[in-house]
Residue frames as qw, qx, qy, qz and C-alpha x, y, z in Angstrom:
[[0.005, -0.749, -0.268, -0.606, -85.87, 17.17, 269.56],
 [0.024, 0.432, -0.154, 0.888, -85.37, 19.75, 272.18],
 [0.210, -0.546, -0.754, 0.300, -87.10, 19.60, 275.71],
 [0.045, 0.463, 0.226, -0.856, -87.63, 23.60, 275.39],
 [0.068, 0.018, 0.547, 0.834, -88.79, 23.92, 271.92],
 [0.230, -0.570, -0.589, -0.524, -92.08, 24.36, 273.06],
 [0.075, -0.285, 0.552, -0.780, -93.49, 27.04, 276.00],
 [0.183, 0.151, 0.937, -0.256, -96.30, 25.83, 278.31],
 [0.632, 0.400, 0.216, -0.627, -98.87, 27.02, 276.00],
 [0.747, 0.156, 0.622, 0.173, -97.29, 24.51, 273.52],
 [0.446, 0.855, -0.214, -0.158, -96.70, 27.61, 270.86],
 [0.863, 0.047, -0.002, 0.503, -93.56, 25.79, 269.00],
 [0.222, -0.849, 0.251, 0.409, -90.72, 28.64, 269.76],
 [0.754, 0.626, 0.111, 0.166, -88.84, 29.83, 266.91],
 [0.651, -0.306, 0.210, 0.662, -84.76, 30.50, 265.91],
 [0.038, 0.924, 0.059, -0.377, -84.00, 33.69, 264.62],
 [0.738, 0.025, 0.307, 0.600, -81.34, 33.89, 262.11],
 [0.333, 0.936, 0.099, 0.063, -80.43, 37.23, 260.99],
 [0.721, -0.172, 0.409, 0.532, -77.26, 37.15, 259.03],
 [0.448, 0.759, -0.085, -0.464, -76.34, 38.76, 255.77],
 [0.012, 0.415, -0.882, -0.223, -74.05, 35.74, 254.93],
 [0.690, 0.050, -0.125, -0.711, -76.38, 33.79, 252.59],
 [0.682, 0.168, -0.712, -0.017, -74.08, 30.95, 252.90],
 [0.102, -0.202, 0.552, -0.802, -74.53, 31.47, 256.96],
 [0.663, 0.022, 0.161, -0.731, -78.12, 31.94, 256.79],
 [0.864, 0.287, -0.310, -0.275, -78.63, 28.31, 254.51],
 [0.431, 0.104, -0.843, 0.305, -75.75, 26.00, 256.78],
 [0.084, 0.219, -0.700, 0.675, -77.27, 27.09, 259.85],
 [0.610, 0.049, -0.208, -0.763, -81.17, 27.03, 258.69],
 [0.624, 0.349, -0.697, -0.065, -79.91, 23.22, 257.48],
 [0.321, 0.228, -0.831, 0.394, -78.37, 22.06, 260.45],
 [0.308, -0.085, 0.516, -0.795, -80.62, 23.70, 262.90],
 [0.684, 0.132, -0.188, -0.693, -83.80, 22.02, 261.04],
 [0.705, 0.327, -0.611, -0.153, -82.39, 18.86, 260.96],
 [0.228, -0.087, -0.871, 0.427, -82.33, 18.57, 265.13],
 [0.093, -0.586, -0.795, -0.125, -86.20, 19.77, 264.66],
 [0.174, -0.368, -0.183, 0.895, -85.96, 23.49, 265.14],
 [0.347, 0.816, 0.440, 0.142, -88.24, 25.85, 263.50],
 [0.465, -0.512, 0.034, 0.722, -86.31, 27.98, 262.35],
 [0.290, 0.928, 0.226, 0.054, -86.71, 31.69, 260.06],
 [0.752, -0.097, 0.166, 0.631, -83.90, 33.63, 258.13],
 [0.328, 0.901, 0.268, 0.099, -83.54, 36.96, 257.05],
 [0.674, 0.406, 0.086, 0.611, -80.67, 39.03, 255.61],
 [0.204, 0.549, -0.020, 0.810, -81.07, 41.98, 257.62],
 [0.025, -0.330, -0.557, 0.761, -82.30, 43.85, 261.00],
 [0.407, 0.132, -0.079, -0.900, -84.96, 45.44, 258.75],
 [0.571, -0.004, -0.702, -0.425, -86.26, 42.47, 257.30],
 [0.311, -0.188, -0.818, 0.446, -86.35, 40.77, 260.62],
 [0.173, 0.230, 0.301, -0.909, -88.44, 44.01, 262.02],
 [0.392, 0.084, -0.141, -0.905, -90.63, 44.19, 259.46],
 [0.489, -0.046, -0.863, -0.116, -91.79, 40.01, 259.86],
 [0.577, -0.158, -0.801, 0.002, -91.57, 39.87, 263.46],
 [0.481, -0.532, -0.318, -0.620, -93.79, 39.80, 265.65],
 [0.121, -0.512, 0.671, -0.522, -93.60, 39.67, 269.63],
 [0.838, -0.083, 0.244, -0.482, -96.59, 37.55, 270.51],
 [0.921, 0.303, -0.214, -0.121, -94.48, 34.68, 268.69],
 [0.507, -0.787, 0.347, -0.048, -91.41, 33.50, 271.04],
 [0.784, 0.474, -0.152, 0.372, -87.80, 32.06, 270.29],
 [0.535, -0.638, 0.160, 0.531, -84.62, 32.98, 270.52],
 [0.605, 0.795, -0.023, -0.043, -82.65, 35.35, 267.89],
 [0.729, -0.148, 0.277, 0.608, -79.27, 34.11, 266.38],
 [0.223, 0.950, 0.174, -0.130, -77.79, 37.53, 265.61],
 [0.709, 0.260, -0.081, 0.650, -74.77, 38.47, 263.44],
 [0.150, -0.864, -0.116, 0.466, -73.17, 41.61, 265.18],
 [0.123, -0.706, -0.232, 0.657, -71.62, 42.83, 261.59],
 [0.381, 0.351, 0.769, 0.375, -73.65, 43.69, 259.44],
 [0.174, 0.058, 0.203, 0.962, -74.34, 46.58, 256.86],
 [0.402, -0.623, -0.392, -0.545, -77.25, 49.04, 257.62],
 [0.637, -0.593, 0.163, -0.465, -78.78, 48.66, 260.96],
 [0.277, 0.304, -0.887, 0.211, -75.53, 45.86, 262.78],
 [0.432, -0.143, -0.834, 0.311, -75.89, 43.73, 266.11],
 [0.337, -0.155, -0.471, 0.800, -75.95, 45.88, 268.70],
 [0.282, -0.055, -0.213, -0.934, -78.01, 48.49, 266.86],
 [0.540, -0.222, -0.473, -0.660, -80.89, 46.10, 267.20],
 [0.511, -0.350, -0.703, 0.348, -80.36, 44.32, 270.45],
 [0.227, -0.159, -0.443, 0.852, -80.35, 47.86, 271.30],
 [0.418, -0.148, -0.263, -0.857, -83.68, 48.82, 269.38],
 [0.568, -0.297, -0.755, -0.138, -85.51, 45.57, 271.00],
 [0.328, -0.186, -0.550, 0.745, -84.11, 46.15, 274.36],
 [0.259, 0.061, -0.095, -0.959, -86.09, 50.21, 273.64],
 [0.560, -0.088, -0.612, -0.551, -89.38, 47.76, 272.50],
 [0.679, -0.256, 0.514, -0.458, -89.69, 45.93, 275.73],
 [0.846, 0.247, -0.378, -0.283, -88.96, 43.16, 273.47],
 [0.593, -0.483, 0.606, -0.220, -87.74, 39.88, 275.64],
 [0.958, 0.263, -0.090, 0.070, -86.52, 37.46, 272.69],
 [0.602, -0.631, 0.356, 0.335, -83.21, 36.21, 274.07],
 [0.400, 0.846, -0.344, -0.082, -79.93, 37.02, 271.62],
 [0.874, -0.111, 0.343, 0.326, -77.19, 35.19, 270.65],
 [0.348, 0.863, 0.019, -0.365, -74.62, 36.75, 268.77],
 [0.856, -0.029, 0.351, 0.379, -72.20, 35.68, 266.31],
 [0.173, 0.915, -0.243, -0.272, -69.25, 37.16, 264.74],
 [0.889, 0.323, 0.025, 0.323, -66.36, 36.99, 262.45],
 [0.503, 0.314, -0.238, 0.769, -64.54, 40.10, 263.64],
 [0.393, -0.880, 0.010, -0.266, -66.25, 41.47, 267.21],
 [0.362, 0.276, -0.662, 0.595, -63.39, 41.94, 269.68],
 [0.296, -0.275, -0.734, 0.546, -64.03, 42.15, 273.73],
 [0.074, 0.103, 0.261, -0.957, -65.48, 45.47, 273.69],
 [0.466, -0.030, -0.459, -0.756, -67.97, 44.81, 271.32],
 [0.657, -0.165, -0.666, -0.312, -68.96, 41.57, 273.02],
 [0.217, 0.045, -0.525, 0.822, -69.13, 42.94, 276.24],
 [0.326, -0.041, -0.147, -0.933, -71.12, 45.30, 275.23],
 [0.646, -0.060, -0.538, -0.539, -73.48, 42.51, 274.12],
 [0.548, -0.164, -0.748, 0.336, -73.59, 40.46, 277.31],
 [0.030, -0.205, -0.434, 0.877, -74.10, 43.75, 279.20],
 [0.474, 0.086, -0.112, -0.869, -77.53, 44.50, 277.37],
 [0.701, -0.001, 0.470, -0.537, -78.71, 41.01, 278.12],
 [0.617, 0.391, -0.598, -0.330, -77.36, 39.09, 275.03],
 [0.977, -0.192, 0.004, -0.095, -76.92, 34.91, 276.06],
 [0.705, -0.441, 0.270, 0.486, -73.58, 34.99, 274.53],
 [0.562, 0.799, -0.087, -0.197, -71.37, 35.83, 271.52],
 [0.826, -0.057, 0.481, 0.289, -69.57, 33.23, 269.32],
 [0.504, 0.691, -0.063, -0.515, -67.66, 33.81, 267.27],
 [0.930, 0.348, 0.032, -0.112, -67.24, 32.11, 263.93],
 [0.742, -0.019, -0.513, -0.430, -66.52, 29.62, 262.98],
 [0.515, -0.297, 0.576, -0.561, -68.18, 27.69, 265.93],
 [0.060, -0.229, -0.971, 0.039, -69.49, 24.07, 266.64],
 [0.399, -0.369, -0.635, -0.549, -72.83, 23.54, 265.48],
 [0.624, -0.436, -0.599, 0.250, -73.17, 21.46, 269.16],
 [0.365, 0.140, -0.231, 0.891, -71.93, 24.92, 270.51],
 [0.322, -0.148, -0.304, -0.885, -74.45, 27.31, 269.24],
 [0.604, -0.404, -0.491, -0.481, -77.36, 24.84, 270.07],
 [0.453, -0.265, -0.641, 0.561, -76.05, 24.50, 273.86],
 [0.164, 0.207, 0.173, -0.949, -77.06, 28.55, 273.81],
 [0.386, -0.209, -0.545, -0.714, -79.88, 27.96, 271.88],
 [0.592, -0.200, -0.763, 0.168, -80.82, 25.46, 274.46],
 [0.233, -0.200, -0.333, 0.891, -79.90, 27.99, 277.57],
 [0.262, -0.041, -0.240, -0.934, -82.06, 30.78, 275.55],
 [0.511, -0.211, -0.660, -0.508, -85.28, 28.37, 275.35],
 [0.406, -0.447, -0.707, 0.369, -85.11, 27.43, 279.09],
 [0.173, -0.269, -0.248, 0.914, -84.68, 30.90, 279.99],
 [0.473, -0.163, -0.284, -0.818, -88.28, 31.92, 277.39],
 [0.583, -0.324, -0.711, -0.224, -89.70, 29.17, 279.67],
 [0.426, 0.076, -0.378, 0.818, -88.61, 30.46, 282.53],
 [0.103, 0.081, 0.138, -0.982, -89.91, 33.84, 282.07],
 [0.463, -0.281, -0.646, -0.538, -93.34, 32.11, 280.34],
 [0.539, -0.052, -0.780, 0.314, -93.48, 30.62, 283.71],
 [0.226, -0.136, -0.427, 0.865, -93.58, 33.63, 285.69],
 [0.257, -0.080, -0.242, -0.932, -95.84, 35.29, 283.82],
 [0.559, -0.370, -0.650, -0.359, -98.22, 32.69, 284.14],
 [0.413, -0.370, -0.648, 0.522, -97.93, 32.46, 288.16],
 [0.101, -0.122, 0.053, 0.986, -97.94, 35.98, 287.74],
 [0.315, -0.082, -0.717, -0.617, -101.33, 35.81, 285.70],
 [0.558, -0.277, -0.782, -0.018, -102.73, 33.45, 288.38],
 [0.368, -0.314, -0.454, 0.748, -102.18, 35.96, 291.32],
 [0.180, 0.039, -0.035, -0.982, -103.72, 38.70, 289.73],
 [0.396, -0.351, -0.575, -0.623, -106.65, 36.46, 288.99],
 [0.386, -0.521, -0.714, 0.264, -107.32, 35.40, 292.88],
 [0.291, -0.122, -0.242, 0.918, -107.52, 39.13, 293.18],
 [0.211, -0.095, -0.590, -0.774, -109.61, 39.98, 290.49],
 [0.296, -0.503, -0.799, -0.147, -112.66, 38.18, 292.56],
 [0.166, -0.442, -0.516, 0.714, -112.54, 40.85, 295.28],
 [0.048, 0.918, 0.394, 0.011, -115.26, 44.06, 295.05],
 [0.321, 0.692, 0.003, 0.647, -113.80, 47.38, 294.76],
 [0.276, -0.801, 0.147, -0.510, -113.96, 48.10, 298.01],
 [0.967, -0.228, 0.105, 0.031, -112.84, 45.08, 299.25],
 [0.724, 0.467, -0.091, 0.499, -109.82, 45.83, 297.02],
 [0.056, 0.800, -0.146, 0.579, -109.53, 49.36, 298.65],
 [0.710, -0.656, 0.174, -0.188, -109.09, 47.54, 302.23],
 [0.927, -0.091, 0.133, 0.339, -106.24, 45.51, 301.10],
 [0.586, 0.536, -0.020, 0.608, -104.57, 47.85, 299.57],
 [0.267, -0.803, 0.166, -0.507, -104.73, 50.10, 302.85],
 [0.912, -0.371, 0.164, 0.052, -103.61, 46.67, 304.82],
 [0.893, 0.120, 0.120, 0.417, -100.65, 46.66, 302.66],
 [0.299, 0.680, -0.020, 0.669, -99.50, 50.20, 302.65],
 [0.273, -0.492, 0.552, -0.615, -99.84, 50.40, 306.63],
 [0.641, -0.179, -0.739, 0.102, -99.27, 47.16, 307.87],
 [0.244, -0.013, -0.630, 0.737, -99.01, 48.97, 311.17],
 [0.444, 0.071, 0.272, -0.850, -102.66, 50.20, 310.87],
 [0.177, 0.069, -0.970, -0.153, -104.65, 46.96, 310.31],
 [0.184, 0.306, 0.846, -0.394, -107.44, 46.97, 312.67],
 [0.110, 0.660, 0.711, 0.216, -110.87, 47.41, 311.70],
 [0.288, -0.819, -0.337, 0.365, -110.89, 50.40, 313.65],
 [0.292, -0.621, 0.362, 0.631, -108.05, 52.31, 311.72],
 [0.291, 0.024, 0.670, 0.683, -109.07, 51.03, 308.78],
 [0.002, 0.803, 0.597, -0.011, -112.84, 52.00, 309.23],
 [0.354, -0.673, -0.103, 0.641, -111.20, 55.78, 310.34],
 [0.221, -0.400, 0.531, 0.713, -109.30, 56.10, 306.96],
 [0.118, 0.189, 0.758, 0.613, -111.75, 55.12, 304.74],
 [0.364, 0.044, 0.235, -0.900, -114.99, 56.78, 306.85],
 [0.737, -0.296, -0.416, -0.442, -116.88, 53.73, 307.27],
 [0.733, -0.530, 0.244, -0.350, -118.01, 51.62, 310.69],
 [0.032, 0.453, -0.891, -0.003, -115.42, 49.20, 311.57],
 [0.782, 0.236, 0.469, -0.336, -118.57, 46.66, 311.64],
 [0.465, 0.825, -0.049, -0.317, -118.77, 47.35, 307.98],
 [0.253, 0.744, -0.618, 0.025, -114.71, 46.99, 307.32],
 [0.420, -0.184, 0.853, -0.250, -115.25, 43.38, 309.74],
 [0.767, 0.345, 0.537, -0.075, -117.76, 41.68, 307.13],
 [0.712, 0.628, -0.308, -0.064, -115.41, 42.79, 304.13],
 [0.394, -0.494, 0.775, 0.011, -112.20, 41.17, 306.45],
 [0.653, -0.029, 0.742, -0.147, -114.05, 37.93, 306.55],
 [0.736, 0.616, 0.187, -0.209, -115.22, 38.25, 302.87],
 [0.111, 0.807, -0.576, -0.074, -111.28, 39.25, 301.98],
 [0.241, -0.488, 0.834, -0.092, -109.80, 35.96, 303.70],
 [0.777, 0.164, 0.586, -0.160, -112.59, 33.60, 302.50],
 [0.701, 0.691, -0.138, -0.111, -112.26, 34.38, 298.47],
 [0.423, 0.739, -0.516, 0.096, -108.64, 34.48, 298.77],
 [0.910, -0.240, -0.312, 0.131, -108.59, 31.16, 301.05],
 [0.438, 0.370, -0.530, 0.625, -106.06, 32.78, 303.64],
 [0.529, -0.645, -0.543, -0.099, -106.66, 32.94, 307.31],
 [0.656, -0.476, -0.242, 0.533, -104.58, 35.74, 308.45],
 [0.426, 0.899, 0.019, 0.100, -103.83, 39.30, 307.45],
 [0.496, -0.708, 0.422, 0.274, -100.52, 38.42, 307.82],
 [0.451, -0.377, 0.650, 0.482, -101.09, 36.42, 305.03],
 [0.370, 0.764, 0.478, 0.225, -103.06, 38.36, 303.03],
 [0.151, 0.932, -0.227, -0.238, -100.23, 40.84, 302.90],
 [0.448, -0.300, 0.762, 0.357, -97.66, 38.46, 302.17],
 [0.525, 0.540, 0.649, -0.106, -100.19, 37.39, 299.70],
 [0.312, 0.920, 0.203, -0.121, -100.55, 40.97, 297.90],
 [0.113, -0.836, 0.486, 0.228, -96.74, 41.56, 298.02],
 [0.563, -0.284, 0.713, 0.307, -96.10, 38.40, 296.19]]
């Protein structure tokens, strides 16, 4: 099984198939299932829309052409969604432009058929590191906002004036701008650097800016 197939909240991640070849949709369902994928099929960009949900993560194996709403059309309706499930696309008759195109809006790649199985799951592979990746960030991401999250409101308002004029830092300039006593603007410092365990407002702006 897969070292990605799961992000770090353990949510199993899931393969997209959206094909309109039923005999597509059912080899690749097959195969994929059989090196322990979880994997969902659906005949259309609509059908796919109307199922799925963002909060549920994967990668989507997408035909680019197909009748109704194609490839491109929906990489290009996700892309519009803020949606961040990585693409894969497969074809039987895209040429260069087409799969350009798709690479330039953030697709993984685009195979086309008829491909190795061993091919397809190398991107699949690629895709899954890359939803860990980004899972990754978020969470660091997540973790910064929370050491932040302990400060007071006003405590906030002093960093955020440390970080918009690094060049005006002192109590004294910062007391000025906000019309309190630079006393006052010295016992939130010390409160600032203790919560957020730093011992410098060098690096409690480095801090805020990361």
């Amino acid at each position: 099984m897969s070292q990605a197939q799961t992000t770090t909240s353990e949510t199993p991640l899931t393969v997209y198939v959206v094909d309109d070849d039923e005999d597509i949709r059912k080899s690749l369902s097959r195969g994929l299932q059989k090196r322990g994928y979880v994997v969902e099929c659906f005949a259309s960009a609509h059908e796919f829309l109307d199922t799925y949900r963002p909060s549920r993560q994967g990668c989507l194996i997408l035909d680019f052409g197909m009748p109704g709403m194609n490839g491109l059309e929906l990489q290009k309706y996700l892309n519009a969604m803020k949606v961040t499930l990585p693409v894969i696309f497969i074809t039987g008759h895209g040429g260069v432009p087409e799969s350009v195109q798709a690479i330039k809006a953030g697709a993984i790649d685009f195979l086309e058929k008829p491909f190795r199985q061993s091919a397809l799951v190398e991107r699949i592979e690629a895709a899954f590191q890359l939803v860990a990746e980004r899972e990754s960030n978020l969470e660091e991401a997540r973790k910064h906002r929370a050491r932040f999250d302990v400060l007071t409101a006003r405590e906030k308002e002093i960093v955020q004036r440390m970080v918009e004029q690094p060049s005006e830092t002192s109590s004294k300039e910062i007391a000025a701008h906000l019309g309190i006593s630079p006393r006052t603007v010295d016992h939130h410092r010390a409160r600032i650097l203790e919560k957020l365990s730093v011992r410098s407002v060098a690096e409690l702006i480095a801090l805020a800016k990361g």
